[in-house]
N, CA, C and O atoms as a GROMACS GRO file, in nm:
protein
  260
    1UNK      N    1   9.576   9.174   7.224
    1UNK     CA    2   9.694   9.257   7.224
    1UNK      C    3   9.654   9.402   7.252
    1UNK      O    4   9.563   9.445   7.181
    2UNK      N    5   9.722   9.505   7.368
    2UNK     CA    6   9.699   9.637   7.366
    2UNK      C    7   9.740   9.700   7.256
    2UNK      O    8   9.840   9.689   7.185
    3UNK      N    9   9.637   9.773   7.256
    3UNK     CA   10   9.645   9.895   7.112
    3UNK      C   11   9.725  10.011   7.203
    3UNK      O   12   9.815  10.075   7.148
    4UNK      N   13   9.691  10.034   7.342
    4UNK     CA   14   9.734  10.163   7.376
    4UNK      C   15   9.844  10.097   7.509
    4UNK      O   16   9.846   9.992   7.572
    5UNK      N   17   9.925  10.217   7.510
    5UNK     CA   18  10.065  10.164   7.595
    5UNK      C   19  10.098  10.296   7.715
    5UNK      O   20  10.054  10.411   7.707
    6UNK      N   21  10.155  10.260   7.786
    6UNK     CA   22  10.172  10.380   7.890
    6UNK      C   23  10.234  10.462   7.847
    6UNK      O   24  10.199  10.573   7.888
    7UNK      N   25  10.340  10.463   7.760
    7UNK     CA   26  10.437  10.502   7.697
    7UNK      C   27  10.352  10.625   7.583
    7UNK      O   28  10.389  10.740   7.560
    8UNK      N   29  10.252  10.566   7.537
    8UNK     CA   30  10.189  10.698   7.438
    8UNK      C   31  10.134  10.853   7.471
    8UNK      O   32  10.077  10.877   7.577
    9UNK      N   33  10.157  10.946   7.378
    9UNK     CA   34  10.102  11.077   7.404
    9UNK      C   35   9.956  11.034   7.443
    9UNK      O   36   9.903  10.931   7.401
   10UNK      N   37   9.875  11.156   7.560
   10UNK     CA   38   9.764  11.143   7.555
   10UNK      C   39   9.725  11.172   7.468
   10UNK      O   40   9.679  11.091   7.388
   11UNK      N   41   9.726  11.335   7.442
   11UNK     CA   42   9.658  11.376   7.325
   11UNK      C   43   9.627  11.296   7.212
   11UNK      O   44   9.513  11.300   7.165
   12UNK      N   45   9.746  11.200   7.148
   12UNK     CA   46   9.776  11.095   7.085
   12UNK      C   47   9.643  11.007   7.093
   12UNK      O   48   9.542  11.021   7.025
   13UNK      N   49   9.663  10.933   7.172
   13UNK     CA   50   9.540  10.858   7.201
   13UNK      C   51   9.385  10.894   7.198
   13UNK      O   52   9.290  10.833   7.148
   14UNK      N   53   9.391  11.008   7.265
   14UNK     CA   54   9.271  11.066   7.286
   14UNK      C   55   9.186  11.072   7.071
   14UNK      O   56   9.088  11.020   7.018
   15UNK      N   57   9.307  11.172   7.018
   15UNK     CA   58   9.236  11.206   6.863
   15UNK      C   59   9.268  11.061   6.817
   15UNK      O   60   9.184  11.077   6.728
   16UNK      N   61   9.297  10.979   6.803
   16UNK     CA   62   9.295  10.844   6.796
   16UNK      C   63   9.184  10.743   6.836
   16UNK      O   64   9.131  10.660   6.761
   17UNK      N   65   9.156  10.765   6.973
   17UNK     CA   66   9.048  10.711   6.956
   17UNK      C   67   8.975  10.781   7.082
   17UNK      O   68   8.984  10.737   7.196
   18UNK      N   69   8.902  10.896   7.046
   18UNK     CA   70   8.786  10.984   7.100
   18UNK      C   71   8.734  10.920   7.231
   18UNK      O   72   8.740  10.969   7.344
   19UNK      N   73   8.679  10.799   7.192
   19UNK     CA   74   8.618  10.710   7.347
   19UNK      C   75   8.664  10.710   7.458
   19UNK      O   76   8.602  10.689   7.563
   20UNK      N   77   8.842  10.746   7.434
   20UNK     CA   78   8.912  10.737   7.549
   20UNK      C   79   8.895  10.842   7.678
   20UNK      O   80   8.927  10.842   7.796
   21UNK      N   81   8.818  10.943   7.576
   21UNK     CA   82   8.834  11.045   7.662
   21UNK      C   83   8.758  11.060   7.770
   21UNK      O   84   8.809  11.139   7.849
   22UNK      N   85   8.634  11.007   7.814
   22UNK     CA   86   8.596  10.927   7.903
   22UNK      C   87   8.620  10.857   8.005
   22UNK      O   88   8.579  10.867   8.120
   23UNK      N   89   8.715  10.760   7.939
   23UNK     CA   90   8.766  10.715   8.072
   23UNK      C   91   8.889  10.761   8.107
   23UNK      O   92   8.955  10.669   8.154
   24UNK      N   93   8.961  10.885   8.102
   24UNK     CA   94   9.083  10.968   8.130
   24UNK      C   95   9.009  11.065   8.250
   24UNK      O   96   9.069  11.092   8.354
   25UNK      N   97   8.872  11.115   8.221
   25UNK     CA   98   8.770  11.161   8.292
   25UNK      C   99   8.731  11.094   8.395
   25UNK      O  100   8.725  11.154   8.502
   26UNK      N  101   8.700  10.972   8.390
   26UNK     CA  102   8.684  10.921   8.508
   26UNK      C  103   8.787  10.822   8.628
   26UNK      O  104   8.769  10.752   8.727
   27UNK      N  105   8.885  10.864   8.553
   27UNK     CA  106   8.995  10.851   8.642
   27UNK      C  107   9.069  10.957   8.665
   27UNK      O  108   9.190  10.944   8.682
   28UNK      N  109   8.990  11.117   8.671
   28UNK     CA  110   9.026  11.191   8.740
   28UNK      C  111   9.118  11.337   8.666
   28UNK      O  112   9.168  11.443   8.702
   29UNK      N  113   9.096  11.251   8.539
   29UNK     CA  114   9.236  11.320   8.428
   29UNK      C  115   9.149  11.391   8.347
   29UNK      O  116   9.137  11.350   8.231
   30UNK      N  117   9.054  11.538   8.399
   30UNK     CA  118   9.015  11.618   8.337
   30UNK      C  119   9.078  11.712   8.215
   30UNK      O  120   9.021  11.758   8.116
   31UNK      N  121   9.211  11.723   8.255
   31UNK     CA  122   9.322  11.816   8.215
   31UNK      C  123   9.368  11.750   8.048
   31UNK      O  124   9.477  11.752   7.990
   32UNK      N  125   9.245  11.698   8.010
   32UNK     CA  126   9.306  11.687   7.794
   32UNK      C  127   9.300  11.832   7.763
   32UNK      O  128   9.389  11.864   7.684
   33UNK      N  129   9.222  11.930   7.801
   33UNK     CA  130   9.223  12.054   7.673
   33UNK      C  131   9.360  12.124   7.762
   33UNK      O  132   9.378  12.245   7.745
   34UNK      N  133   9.453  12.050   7.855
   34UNK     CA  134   9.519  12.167   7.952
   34UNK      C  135   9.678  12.132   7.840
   34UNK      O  136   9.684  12.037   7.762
   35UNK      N  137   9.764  12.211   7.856
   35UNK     CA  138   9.908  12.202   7.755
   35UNK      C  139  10.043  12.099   7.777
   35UNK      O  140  10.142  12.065   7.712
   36UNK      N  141   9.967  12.064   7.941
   36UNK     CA  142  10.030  11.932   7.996
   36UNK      C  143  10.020  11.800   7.881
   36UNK      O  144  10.120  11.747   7.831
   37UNK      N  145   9.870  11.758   7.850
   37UNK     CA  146   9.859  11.665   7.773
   37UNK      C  147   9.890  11.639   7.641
   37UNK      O  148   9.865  11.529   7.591
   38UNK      N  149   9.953  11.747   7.568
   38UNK     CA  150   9.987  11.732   7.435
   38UNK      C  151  10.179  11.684   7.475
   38UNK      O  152  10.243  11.637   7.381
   39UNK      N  153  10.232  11.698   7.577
   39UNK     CA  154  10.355  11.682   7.562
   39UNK      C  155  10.366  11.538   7.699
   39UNK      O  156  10.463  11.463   7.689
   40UNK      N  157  10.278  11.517   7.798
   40UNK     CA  158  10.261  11.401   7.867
   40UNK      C  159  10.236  11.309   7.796
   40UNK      O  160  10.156  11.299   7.703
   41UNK      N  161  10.342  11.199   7.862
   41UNK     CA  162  10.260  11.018   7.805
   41UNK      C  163  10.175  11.023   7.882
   41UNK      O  164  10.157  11.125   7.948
   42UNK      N  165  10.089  10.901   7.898
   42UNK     CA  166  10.002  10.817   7.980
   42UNK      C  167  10.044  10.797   8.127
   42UNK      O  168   9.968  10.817   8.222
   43UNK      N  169  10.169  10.756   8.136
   43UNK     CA  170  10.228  10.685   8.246
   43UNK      C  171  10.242  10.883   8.324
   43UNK      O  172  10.167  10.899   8.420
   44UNK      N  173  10.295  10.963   8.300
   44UNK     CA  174  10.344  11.064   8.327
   44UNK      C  175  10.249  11.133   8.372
   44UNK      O  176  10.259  11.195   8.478
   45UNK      N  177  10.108  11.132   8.276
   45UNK     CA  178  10.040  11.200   8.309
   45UNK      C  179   9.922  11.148   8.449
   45UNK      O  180   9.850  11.232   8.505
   46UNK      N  181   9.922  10.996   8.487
   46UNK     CA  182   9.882  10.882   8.601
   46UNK      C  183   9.939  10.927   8.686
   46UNK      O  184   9.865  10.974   8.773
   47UNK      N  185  10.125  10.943   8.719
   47UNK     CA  186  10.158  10.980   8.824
   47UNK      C  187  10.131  11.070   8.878
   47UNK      O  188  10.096  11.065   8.996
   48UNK      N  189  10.138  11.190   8.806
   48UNK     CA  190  10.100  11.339   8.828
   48UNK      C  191   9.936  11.344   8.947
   48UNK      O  192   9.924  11.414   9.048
   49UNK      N  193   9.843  11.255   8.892
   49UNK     CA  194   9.764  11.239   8.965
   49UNK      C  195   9.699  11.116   9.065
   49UNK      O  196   9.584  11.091   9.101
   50UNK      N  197   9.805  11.063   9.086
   50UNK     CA  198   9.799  10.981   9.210
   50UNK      C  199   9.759  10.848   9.093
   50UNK      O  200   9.740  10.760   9.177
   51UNK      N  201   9.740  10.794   8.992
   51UNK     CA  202   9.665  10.709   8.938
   51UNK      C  203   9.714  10.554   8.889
   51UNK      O  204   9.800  10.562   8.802
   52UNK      N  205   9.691  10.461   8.913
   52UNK     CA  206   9.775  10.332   8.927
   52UNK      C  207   9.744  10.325   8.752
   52UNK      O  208   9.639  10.304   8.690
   53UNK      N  209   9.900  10.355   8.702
   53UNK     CA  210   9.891  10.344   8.562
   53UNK      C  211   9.820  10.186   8.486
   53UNK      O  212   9.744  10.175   8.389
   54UNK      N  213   9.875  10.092   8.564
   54UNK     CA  214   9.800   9.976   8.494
   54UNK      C  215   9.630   9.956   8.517
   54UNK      O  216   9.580   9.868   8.447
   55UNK      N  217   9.577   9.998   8.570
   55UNK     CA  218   9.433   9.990   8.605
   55UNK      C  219   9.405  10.150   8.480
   55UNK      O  220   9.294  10.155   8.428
   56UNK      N  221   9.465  10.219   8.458
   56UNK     CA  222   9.420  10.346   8.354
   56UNK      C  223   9.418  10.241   8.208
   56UNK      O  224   9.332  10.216   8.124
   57UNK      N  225   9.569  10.196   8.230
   57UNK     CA  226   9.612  10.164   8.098
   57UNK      C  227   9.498  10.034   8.088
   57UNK      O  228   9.439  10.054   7.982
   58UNK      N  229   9.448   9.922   8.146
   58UNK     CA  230   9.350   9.846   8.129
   58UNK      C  231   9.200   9.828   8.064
   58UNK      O  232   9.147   9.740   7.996
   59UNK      N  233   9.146   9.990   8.134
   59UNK     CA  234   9.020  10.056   8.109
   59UNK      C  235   9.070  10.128   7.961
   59UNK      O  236   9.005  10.092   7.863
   60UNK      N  237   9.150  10.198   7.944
   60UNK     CA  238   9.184  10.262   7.761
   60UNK      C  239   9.166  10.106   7.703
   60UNK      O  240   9.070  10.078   7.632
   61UNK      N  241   9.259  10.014   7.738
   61UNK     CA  242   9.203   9.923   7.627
   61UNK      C  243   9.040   9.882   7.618
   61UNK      O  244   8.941   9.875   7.545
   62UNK      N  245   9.072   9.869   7.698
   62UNK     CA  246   8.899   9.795   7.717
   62UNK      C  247   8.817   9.906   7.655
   62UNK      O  248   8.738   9.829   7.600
   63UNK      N  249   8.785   9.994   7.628
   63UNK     CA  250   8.744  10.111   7.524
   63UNK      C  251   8.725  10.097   7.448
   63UNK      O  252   8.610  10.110   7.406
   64UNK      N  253   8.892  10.034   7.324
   64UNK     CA  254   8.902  10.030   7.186
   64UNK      C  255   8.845   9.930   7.169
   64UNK      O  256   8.763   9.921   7.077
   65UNK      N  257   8.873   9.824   7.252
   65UNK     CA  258   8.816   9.700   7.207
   65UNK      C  259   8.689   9.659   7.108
   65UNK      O  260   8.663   9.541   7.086
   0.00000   0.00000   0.00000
């Protein structure tokens, strides 16, 4: 079962579970310390940069796991 959903704050996720932040990085999503990410979901913050939300949202799980 996913722990993390497109639908969630990054920031959210990120102080939740730290590891993530990694792979938000390597899909291009440098921008956690930027003021976008405390008020972006997941899905919102994928489009913004070209990023196929289900292949983001796949790799976050695969993280917590």
């Amino acid at each position: 079962m996913a722990k993390i959903e497109k639908s969630m704050s990054i920031i959210d996720v990120v102080q939740k579970y730290p590891q993530t932040a990694e792979v938000f990085r390597n899909f291009g999503m440098g921008c956690l310390g930027c003021i976008a990410a405390r008020f972006e979901n997941i899905e919102q913050g994928a489009l913004a940069h070209g990023i196929v939300v289900e292949d983001l949202i796949a790799d976050l799980n695969k993280s917590v796991e």
